[in-house]
C-alpha positions as CSV (number, residue, x, y, z in Angstrom):
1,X,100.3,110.8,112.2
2,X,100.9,110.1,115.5
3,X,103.6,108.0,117.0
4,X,104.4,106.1,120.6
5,X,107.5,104.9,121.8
6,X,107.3,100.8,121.9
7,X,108.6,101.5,126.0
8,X,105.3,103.6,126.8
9,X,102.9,101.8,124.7
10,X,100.9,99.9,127.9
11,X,97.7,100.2,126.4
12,X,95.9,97.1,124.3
13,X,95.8,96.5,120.6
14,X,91.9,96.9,121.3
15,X,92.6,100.1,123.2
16,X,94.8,101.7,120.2
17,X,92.4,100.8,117.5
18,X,89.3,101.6,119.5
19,X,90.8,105.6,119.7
20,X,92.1,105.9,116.5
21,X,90.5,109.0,114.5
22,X,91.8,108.3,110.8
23,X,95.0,109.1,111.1
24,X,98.2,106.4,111.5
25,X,99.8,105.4,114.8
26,X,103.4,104.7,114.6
27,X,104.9,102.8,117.4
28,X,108.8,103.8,117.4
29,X,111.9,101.6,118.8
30,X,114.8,103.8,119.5
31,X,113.0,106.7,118.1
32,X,112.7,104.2,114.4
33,X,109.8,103.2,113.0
34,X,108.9,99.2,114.3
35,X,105.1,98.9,113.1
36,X,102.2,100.9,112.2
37,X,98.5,100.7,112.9
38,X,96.5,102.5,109.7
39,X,93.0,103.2,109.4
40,X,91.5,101.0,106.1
41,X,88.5,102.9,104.9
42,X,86.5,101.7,101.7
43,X,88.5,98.1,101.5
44,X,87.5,94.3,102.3
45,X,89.8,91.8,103.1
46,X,90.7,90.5,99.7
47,X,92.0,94.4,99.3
48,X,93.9,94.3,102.4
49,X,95.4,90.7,101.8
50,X,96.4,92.0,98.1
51,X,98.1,94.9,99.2
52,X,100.6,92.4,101.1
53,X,100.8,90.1,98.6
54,X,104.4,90.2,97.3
55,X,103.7,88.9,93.5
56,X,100.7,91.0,93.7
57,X,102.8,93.8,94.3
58,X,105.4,93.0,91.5
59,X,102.9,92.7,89.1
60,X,101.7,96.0,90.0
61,X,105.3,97.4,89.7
62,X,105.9,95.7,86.5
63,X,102.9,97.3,85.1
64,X,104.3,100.7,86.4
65,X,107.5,100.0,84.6
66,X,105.9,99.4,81.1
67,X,103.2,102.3,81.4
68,X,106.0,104.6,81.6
69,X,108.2,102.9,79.6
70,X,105.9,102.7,77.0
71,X,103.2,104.8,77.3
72,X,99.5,104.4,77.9
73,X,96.5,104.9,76.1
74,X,93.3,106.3,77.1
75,X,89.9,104.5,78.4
76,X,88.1,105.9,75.1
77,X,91.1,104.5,72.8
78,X,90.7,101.4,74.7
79,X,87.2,101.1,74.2
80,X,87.5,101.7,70.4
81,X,90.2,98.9,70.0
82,X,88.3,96.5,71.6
83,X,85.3,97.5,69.6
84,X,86.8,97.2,66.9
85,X,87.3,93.2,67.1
């Protein structure tokens, strides 16, 4: 990770992104984290827009939750119950 105060940070967006070799650029404000660019390997834009989605996220959490709460069950215990209908 590398990081740039927001005060020193003259160069464009394009500039930043265009040198970026897979690891995040922090820019700091009063030595605090303000924004971040991250690389995105592997995902397409309905990844990306998901990942910011705030009742995508909750689901997500909420499914957390109840796998630990609960317990999971394995992909070939899955596939056996829904074989079984």
């Amino acid at each position: 990770m590398r990081t740039i105060d927001i005060t020193t940070a003259s160069g464009s967006l394009a500039d930043y992104a265009g040198h970026m070799s897979g690891e995040t650029l922090v820019v700091l404000r009063n030595g605090k984290p303000l924004v971040a660019l991250v690389p995105i390997q592997n995902a397409d834009r309905e990844t990306v827009s998901l990942s910011e989605n705030p009742q995508f996220i909750a689901l997500i959490e909420r499914s957390r939750a109840r796998a630990k709460a609960e317990g999971t069950i394995s992909a070939s215990e899955m596939r056996r119950r829904v074989l079984q209908d």
